[in-house]
N, C-alpha and C positions, 0 to 999 in steps of 0.2 A: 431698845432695838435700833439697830443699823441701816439705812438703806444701801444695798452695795449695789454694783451694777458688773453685769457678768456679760463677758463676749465667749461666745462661742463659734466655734470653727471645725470645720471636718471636709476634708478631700482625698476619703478612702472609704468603699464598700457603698451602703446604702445613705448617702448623707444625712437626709433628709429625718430617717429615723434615728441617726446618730445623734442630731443636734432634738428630737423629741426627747429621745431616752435620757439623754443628758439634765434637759428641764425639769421632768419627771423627778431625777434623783435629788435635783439641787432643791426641787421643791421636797420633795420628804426628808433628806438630809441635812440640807443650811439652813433652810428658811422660807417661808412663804413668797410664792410669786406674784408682785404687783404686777407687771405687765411686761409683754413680749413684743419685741420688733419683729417687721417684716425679718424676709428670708435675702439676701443679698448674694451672689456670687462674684469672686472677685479671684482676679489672678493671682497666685499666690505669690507673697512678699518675702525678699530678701533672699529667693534661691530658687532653682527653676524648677517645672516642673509640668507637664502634660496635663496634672488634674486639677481642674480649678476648686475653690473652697466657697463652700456655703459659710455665713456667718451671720447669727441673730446675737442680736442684746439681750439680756435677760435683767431684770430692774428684782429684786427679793428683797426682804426684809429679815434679818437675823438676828440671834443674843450673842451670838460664837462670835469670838478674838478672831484676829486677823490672820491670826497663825492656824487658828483652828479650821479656817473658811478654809484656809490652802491644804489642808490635809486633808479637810474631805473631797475637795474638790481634786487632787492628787487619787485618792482611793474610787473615784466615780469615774476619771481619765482610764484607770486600770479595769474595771466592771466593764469598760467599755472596748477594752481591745488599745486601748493607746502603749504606745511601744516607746516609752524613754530614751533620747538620743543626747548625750551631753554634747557632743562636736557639733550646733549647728540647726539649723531649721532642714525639718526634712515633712513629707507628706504623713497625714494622720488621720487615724478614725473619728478623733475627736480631743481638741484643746479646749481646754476654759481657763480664761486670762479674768485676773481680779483688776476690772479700768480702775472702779474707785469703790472706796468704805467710808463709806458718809464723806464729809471735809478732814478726814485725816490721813496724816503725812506717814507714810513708814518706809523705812529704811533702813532694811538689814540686810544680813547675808545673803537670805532666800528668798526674801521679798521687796519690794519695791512697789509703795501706793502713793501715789496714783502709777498705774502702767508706765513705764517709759514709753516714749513714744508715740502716745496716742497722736498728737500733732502731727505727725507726721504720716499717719496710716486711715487712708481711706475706708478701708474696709471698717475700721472702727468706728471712724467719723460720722459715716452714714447712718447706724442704726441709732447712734447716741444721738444724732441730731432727729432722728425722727422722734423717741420716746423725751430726749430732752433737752431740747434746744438751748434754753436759758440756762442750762446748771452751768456752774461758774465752777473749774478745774480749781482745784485748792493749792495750787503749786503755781501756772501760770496765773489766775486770777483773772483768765478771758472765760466767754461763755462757749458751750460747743459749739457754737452758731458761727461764732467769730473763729476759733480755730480751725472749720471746713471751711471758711472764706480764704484763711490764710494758707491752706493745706496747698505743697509743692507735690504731693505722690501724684505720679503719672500712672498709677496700676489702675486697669478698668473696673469699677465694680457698677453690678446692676440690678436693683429690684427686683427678684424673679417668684416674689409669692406675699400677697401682705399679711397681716399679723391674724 
């Protein structure tokens, strides 16, 4: 088994139930869920836009490849109304980004573990550091503790429901 840890994000329709529905499926589909972060909203990153985005952590435990994780989680984005855009970040009913799969490195075409850019993205920063502070990034080799310290994103995010 895997512990992987799941960010979830939606700033379209009912969010709130977007990112429930979502847990729900990761847990009958991936993998059993250890534990959920708070509810976070935060401006949304890297393009504009009016709706702001909820986003929780979700921490599961898996036996599915890496590859496998992203296709289910690919077909649970679709069950849920997510609308694939290759040009770009755009508003959604519902994203789930793979931060990490245990301490291992992947790097291919379609995927990329650890996330790129968590270091740099608050809205991530904040839920990882609530469920886990101490986990040491297997790429940088800082803890999340240490990379919300060092974190330059200026986008507002804020606690708005806890776990």
């Amino acid at each position: 088994m895997f512990r992987i840890f799941l960010l979830l994000g939606s700033n379209l329709d009912d969010r709130v139930s977007s990112l429930r529905a979502a847990a729900d499926l990761i847990h009958s589909d991936v993998g059993g869920i250890e534990r959920v972060s708070s509810i976070y909203e935060s401006e949304p990153w890297g393009y504009t836009s009016k709706n702001h985005f909820l986003n929780q952590l979700v921490i599961a435990n898996t036996a599915l490849s890496p590859k496998s994780v992203l296709g289910k989680i690919h077909y649970i984005e679709n069950q849920l109304g997510r609308k694939r855009i290759n040009n770009g970040f755009t508003d959604r009913t519902i994203d789930i980004d793979i931060l990490f799969y245990g301490n291992k490195l992947v790097n291919s075409r379609d995927l990329a573990i650890p996330h790129p850019s968590i270091e740099n993205r608050l809205f991530a920063l904040y839920p990882l550091s609530e469920l886990a502070n101490d986990f040491i990034h297997p790429k940088s080799q800082k803890t999340i503790g240490t990379l919300l310290s060092e974190c330059t994103d200026t986008t507002r995010v804020v606690k708005i429901a806890e776990a």
